[in-house]
N, C-alpha and C positions, 0 to 999 in steps of 0.2 A: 425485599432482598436481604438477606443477612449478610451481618458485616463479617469481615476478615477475621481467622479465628487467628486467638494470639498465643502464645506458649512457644513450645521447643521450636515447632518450623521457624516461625519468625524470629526467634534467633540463630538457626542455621542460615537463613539469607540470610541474615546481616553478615553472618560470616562469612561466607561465599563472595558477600559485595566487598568487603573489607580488604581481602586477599586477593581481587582480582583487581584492584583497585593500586593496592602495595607493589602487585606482580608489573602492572601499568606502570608506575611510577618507577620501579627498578631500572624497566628498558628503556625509559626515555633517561636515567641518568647514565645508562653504560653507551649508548649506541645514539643521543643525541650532540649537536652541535658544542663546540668548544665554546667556555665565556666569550661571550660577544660577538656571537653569532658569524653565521660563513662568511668567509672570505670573499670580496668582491673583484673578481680579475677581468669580468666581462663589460666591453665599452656601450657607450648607450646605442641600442636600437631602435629606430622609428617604426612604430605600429599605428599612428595614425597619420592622415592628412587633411584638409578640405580648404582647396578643393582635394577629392582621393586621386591616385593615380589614376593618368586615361581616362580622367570625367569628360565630361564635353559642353559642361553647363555654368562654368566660371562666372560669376557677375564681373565688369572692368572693373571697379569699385571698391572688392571685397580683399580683403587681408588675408592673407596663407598661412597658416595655422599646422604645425608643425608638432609631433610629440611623441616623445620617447618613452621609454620603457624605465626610466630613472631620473633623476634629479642630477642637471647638467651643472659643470662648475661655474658660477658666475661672473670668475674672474676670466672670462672668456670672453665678454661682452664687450670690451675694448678692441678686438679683433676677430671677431664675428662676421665681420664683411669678408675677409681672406677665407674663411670655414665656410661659408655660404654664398653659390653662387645664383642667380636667377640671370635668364638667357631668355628672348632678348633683353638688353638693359635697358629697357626703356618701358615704365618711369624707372626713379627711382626709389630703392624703398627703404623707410624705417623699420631697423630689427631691434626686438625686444625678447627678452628673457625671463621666466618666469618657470622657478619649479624645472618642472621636464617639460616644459612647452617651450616654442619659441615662436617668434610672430611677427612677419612682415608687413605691414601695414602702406602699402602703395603710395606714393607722395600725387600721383594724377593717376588717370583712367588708365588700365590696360588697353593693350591695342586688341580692337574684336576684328575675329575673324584669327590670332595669330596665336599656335599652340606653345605656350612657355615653358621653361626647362628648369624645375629646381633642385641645386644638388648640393648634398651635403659631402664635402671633404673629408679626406681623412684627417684627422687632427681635433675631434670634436670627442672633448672628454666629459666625462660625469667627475663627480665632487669628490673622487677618490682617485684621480689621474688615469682613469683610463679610458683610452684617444681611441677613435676610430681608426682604420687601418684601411676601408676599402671605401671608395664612393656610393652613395646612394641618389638615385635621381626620381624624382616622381614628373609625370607631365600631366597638360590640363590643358585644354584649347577656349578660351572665352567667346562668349557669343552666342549661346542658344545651342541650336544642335551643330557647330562646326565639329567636323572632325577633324582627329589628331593629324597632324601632316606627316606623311608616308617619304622620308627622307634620311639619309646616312650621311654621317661625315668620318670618317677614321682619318687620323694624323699618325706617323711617326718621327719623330724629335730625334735626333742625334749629334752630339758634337765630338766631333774626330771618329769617328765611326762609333762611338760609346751612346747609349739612349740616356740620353738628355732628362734627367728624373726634374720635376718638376720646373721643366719649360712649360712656358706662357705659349696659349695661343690664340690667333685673336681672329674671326670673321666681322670684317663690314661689308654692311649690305652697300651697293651702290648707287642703288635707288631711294632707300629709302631712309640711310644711314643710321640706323643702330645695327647693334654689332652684338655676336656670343662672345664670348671667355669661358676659357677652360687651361687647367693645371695637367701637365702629363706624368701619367702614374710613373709606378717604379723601372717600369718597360719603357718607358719615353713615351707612350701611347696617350690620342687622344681618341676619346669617340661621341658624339652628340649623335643624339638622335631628335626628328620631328625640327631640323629647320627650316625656315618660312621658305619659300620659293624665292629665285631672285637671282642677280647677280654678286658674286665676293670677290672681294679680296681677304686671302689669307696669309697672315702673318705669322713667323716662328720667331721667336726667341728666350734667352734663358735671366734669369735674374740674381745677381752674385753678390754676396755679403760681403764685399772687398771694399780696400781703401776708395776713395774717390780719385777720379778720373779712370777707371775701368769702364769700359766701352764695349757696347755692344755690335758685330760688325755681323755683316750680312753676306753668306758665301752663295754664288746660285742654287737657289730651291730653296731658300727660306723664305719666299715669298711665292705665290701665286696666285691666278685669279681663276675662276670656274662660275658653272648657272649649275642652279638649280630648280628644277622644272618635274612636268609630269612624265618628260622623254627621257629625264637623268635626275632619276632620285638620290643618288649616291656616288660620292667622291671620297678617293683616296688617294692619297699621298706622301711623297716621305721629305721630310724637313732637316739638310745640313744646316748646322749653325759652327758659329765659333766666334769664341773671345779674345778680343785685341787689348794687351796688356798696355799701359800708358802713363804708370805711373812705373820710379826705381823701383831697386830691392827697399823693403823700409825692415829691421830689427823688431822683431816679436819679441822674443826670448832671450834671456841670457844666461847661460847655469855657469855656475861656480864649478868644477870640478875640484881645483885643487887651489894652494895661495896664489898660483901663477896661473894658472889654467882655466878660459871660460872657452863654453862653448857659445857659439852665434845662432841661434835661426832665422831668417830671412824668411819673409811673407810668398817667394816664389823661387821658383829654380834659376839656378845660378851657371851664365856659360862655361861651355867647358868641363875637364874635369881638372883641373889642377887648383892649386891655392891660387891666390893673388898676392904677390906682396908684402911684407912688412909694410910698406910706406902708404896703403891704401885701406892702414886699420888706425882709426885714431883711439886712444885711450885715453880717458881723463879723468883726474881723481876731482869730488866734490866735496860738498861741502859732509860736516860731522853729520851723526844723527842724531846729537844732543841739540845743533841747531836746530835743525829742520823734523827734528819728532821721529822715532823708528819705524811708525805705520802710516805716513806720510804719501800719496801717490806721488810714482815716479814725474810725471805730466804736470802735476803742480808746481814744479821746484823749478825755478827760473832759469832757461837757458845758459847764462854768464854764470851762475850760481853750481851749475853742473861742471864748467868748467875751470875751477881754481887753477889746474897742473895738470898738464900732461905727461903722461906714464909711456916709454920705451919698448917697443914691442919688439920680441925678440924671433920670434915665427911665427906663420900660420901656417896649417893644415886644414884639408879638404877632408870632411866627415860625413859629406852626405849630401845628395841634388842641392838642398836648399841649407845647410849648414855647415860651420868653421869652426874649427878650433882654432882660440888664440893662446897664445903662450907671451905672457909680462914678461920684461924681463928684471923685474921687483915685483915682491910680495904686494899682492890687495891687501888695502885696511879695512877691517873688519869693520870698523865704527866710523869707515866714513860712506858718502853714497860715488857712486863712479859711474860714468856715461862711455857706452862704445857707439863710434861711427865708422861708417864704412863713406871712403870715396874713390871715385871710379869702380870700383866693383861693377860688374856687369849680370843681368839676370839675360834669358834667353832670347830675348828679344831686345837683343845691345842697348838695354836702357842702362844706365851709371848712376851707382847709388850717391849720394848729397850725405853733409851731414845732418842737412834739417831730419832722414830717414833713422837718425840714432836713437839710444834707447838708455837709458838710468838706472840702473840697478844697486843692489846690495850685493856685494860678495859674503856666500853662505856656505864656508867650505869646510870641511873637518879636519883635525889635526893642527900644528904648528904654520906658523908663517915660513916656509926655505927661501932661504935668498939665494943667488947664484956665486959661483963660487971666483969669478972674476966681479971687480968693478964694474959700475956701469954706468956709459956717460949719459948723463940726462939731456933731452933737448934742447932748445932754445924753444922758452914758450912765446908764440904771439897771436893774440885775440883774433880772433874770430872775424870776418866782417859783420 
């Protein structure tokens, strides 16, 4: 065979390869991605399972093995049980993290013969914050060839005719007492598919990040009980709920408007629409911030220590369901700290605010201190019990 001949052609391909080479290289720097590659706005999706969805071949034994499409945040794994649910609860299980896997590992046998429900919630981010937004559920039936169980549950949550966004809801079997759980989406809705046959009890209610002693109260239809069988695969229902306030107004907020002038916000709505009172706003002036440090929490600084003197109030005005303006009738000191209490004040369910409900602040106002243009008699101060 003879070899390649070498001279002019073989320098025209090389030029040809050269320039088609540069021409390559041009359009990956006009028309490729910005330093540091695209932007990641998309949450992680699951693409694999095993057992997969709708298997039928679960060993009780085996670990559920979970895996997304990206690398999940790990500081999630403190609250992983809230993101992940498995239905029925029984066992239960150890969850681990790892990468884009994540992995439940059974603490005893699954029960054979019963098909389980696992769902990822919304709120399951990757390591660049971005959360799931809709549920995912895979089911599995353990035991050889059981099939999946052919059953429906739909809920709808509502408090005050409003869907109930993330109400709790809960089935116990009553035979054989373990129970589903499920969170209801942004529609108040629940829906489970594939539960065991049996008789329930279903439970509705909502879970609230308020003060302590808010209570949950139970109005007809947030409970009931139903079978589930091969005569009646499926149950639906709608779940009133409502929350019974039980604790006073307690002081969230305090804004400074002016030297004289804060505004109040209360944690709930306030009876009524009118003010309350002078006499049922207390003001106290505390201690410096040279004592007690300028970035000091308010809740550190001892009760008595909030209270050196009491300050003179000269009106209040109604600004809004759950807010007041008060009006001093002396200037706030800027450099010292001051505590507002409200007592008898009433929220909508005639509970009377205390002044344990009061609040510490800084006055942050702009401008000069105005004083009032009369005298003003100061009270008589006395302690607190």
């Amino acid at each position: 065979m003879r070899g390649p001949r070498r001279g002019l052609g073989a320098a025209v391909a090389v030029a040809i390869l050269l320039g088609a080479l540069g021409a390559g290289l041009g359009a990956c720097a006009s028309e490729g991605f910005p330093p540091g590659g695209p932007v990641d706005n998309a949450p992680p999706v699951l693409v694999e399972s095993d057992p997969a969805d709708r298997s039928v071949k679960a060993q009780p034994d085996q670990a559920i093995r979970l895996v997304f499409d990206e690398v999940l945040d790990p500081r999630q794994l403190r609250r992983i049980d809230d993101l992940i649910l498995v239905n029925p609860d029984t066992p239960d299980f150890d969850i681990s993290m790892d990468d884009e896997r994540i992995v439940l590992a059974p603490t005893g046998a699954m029960i054979d013969g019963i098909t389980y429900m696992v769902t990822v919630l919304p709120g399951l981010a990757d390591r660049n914050g971005n959360a799931t937004t809709e549920p995912r559920t895979i089911l599995f039936s353990v035991g050889g060839e059981t099939r999946i169980t052919l059953s429906l549950v739909r809920a709808r949550i509502v408090r005050d005719s409003v869907p109930a966004v993330g109400a709790r809801y809960l089935l116990e079997n009553t035979e054989t007492e373990f129970a589903y759980r499920m969170v209801a989406d942004s529609q108040g809705q629940v829906e489970m598919e594939a539960v065991a046959y049996g008789p329930y009890v279903a439970t509705a209610w909502q879970e609230l990040s308020r003060p302590e002693g808010w209570q949950i109260t139970e109005e007809p239809g947030a409970r009931d009980t139903f079978v589930l069988g091969p005569g009646r695969r499926a149950h639906d229902a709608t779940y009133r709920i409502s929350v019974r306030d039980t604790t006073p107004p307690l002081v969230e907020v305090v804004e400074t408007i002016d030297s004289r002038r804060i505004r109040v916000e209360v944690d709930d709505r306030l009876v009524g629409e009118a003010a309350p009172p002078p006499s049922e706003i207390r003001l106290w002036v505390g201690p410096s911030t040279e004592e007690v440090g300028p970035e000091v929490r308010p809740d550190s600084i001892p009760l008595d220590r909030q209270r050196v003197r009491s300050v003179p109030v000269a009106e209040v005005e109604r600004a809004g369901p759950s807010s007041l303006e008060v009006v001093a009738a002396v200037p706030l000191d800027r450099d010292r700290w001051h505590r507002v209490e409200l007592v008898g004040v009433e929220n909508v369910d005639r509970l009377a605010a205390t002044p344990a409900g009061g609040l510490a602040f800084r006055p942050r106002y702009p401008g000069p201190a105005v004083w009032p243009s009369e005298p003003v008699p100061w009270p008589e101060w006395t302690p607190e019990p």
